[in-house]
C-alpha positions, -999 to 999 in steps of 0.1 A, spaced: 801 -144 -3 776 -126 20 749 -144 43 717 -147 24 688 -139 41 655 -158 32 618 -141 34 584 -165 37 568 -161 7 535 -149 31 556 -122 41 564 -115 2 528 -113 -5 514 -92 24 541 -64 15 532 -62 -21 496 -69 -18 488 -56 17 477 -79 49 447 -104 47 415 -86 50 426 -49 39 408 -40 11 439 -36 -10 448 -72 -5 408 -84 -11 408 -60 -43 438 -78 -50 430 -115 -45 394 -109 -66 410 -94 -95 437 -126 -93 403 -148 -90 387 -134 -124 418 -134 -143 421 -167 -135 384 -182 -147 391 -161 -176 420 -177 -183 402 -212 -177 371 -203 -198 399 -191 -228 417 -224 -226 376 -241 -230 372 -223 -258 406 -229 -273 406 -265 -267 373 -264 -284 377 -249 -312 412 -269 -319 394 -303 -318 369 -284 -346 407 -282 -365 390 -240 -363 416 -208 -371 409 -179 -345 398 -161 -376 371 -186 -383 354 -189 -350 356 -149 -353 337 -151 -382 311 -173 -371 303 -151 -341 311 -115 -359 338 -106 -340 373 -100 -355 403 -128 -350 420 -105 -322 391 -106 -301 393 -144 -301 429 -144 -295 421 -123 -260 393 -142 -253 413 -174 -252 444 -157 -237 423 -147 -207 434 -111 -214 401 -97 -221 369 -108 -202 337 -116 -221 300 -113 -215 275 -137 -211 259 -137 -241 296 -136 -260 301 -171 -245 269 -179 -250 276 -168 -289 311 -187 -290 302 -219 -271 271 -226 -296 287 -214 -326 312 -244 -316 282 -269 -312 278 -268 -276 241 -268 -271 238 -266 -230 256 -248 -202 246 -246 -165 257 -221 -138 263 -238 -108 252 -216 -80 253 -241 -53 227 -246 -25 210 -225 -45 211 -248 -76 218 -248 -115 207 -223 -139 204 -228 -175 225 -205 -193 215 -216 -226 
């Protein structure tokens, strides 16, 4: 058997996504950033819409968009607008949502 020879996985990530602070490796790390908070905002909805005992075709229907586009939505594979959420989270009953901006405060989104 031949001698195996073990990488960091820091060293795995700066040769496929460049070195910290290049703007291949920020372009990188903000498009892993979004993907993630859409996939966190899909799961939101999903889990919302399951507790409403709602198909993907129904919520769809509510908000006039077709069952696929809920499907990607919830997947995290498509990203949405604000007034799409806006659309989806009150067409499943939630009245209120805040964006937290920090030391510069909430803003109502709806």
């Amino acid at each position: 058997m031949g001698k195996m020879k073990f990488v960091p996985s820091d060293a795995l990530v700066d040769d496929v996504w460049g070195k910290v602070g290049t703007p291949e490796r920020d372009a990188m790390e903000a498009q892993l950033k979004e993907e993630v908070h859409a996939y966190f905002v899909g799961e939101a909805i999903k889990n919302a819409r399951l507790k409403q005992n709602l198909t993907q075709e129904e919520l769809g229907e509510r908000i006039g968009v077709k069952r696929s586009q809920i499907c990607k939505l919830e997947s995290g594979k498509s990203s949405m607008t604000l007034s799409t959420m806006s659309r989806i989270f009150q067409a499943l009953g939630i009245t209120t949502a805040t964006l937290d901006l920090g030391m510069a405060g909430k803003v109502a989104l709806w």
